[in-house]
N, C-alpha and C positions, 0 to 999 in steps of 0.2 A: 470476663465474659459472663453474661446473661443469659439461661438457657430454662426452658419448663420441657418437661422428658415428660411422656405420655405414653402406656402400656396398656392397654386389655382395658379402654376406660369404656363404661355404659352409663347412659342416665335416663333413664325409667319417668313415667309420670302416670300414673293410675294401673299400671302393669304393662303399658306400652311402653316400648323400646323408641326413645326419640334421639336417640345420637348410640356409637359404636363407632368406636375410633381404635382398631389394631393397634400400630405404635405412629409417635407422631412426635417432632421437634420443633420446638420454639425457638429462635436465638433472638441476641440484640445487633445490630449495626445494620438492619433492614429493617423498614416497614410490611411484616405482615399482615398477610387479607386473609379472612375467612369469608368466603364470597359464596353465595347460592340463593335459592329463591326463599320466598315465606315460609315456614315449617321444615326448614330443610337441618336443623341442629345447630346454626352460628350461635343463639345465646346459650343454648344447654353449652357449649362446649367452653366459652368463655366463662360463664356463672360456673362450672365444673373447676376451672383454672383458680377462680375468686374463692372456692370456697363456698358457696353461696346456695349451693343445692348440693342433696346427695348423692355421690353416684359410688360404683364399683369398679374397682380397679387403680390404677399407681398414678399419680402427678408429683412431680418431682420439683421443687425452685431454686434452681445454685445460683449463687452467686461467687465469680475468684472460686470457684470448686468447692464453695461451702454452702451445703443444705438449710433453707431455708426452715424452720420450725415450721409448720400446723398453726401454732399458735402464737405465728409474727403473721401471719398473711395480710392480715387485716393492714398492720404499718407498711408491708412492702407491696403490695399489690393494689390497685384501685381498678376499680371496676366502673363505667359510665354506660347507663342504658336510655335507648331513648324514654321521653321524659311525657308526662302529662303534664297539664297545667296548672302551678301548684296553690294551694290558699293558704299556705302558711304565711303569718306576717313576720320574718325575720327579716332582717336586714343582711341584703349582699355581704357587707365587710364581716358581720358576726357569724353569717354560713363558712365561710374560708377560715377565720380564725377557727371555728371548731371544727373545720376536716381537717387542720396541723394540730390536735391534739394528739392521734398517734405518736407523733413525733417530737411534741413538746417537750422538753426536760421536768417538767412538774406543773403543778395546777394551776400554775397564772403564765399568760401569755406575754412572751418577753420582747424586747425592742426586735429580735430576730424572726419572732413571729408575724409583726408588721410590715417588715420589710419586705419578706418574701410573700406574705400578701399581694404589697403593691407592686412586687417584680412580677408576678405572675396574673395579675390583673390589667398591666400593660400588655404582656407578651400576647393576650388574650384579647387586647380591646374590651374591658368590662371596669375600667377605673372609674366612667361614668355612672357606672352603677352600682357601684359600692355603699352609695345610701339609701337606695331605693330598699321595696323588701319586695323578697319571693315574687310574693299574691299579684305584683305590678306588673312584672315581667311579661313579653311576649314568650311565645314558645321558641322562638330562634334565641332571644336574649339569656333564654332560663337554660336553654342547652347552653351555652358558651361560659355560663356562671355555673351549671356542673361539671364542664372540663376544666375549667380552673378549680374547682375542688378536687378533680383528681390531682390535678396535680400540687398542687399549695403541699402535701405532705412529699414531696420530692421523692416517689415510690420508684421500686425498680420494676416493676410491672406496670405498663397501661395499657387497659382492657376498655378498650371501646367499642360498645355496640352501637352499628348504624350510628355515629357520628353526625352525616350530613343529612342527616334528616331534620327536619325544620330550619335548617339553614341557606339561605340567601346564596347567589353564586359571589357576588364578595367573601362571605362568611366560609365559604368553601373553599377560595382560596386560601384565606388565611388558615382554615384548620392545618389545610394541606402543606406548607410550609411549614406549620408548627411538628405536626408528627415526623416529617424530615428530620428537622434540627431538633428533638429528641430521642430519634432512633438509635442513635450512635453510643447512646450512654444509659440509657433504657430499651431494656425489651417492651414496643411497640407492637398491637396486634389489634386492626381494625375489622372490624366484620359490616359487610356490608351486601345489598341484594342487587345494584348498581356497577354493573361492567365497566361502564366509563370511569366512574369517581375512582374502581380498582385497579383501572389502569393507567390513572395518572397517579395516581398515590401510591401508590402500593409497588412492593421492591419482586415482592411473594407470594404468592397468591396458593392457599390452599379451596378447592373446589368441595363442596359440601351436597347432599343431595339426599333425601329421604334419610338422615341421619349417618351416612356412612360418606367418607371421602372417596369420591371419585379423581381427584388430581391433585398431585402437589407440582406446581412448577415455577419457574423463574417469570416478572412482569414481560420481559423480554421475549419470552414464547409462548406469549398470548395465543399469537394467530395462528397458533399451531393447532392448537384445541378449540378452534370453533365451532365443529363438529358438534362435538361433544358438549360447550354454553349454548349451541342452541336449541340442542336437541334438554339441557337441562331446564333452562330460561323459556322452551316451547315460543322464541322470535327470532327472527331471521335475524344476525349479526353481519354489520359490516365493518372488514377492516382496514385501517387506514393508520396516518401519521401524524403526529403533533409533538413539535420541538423535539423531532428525531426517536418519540417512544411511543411501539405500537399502540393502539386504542382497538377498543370494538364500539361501534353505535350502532345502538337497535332502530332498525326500519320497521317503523307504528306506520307505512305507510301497506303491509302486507296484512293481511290476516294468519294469522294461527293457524295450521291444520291441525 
């Protein structure tokens, strides 16, 4: 088992308080969601999980009941945010080869390193563009060539922020299959401000809102808590079914109060 333990965690930004998370569990053989609107704490809480900002208070990463080092996060964790448009001229294949250096055996890249390149550039749909560079990319194509960079170092953590942003409703389906058929052997944790995307995908759903958790619950008892996404989300939800698991779809045909 995969598990991140989270205690008395804060993380600050100019002396403001943007996330407070009492205690909070991660595991793997679910897709979790950190789900809430703009400013509500999904990436302080995920960049908190990566390492990646500082914060106050305990994060824990077992794995088989063994603690993860501080100073392995970097190999076992990946972290995916959304993306700007980049001008670097590297080439596809040479991006992937140096996000498996964590994990290389030494400083040249071996027939193993290749390989799992090109497994994971299938699984992804981006074999196409393995010779292009960066600077060429659209913004759907350069997201889907950062999630193959998460993964190419086969991490036990993936941190994905907003995921389906710049992506196509094809490009959506496949993420969504891929973090399924990850879940099970990694701790998977998608964060997203999209009710629908989180409850077709998503196993778990934790509720985020002005920095502190208002829900943790099962995808399955979505519609329980409508109340309460829409009174966070400020739009009218409606709930309904698809391939037997609840959904919410927001009605843009009401206004706001």
């Amino acid at each position: 088992m995969i598990a991140v333990d989270i205690t008395g965690l804060t993380v600050e930004y100019g002396g403001m308080t943007a996330l407070k998370v009492d205690k909070l569990r991660l595991q793997n053989g679910v897709v979790n969601c950190v789900l809430g609107p703009n400013g509500a704490g999904k990436s302080s809480l995920l960049r908190a999980v990566a390492g990646i900002v500082n914060y106050k208070g305990t994060i824990t990463i077992t794995a088989g009941g063994t603690k993860i080092d501080k100073r392995d996060i970097h190999r076992f964790v990946s972290y995916v945010a959304d993306i700007q448009p980049s001008s670097i001229r590297l080439r596809v294949r040479e991006a992937l080869l140096s996000a498996r250096y964590p994990c290389s055996p030494g400083f040249f890249y071996t027939v193993k390193d290749f390989e799992y390149v090109e497994k994971v550039s299938r699984a992804l749909g981006v074999t196409d563009l393995l010779d292009r560079t960066l600077n060429e990319l659209s913004s759907g194509e350069l997201q889907r060539v950062l999630l193959a960079m998460a993964l190419v170092k086969d991490p036990l953590v993936v941190l994905l922020d907003e995921p389906d942003t710049h992506l196509d409703l094809y490009n959506k389906s496949r993420l969504s299959v891929l973090v399924k058929s990850i879940a099970a052997d990694k701790l998977v944790t998608v964060s997203t401000h999209d009710p629908v995307f989180a409850s077709l995908v998503c196993d778990r759903i934790v509720l985020l809102d002005k920095g502190i958790v208002l829900r943790d619950f099962k995808a399955e008892e979505l519609t329980e808590h409508v109340s309460t996404l829409e009174r966070v989300f400020k739009t009218r939800l409606v709930a309904t079914t698809l391939s037997g698991r609840s959904m919410l779809v927001p009605d843009y045909t009401t206004t706001p109060s």
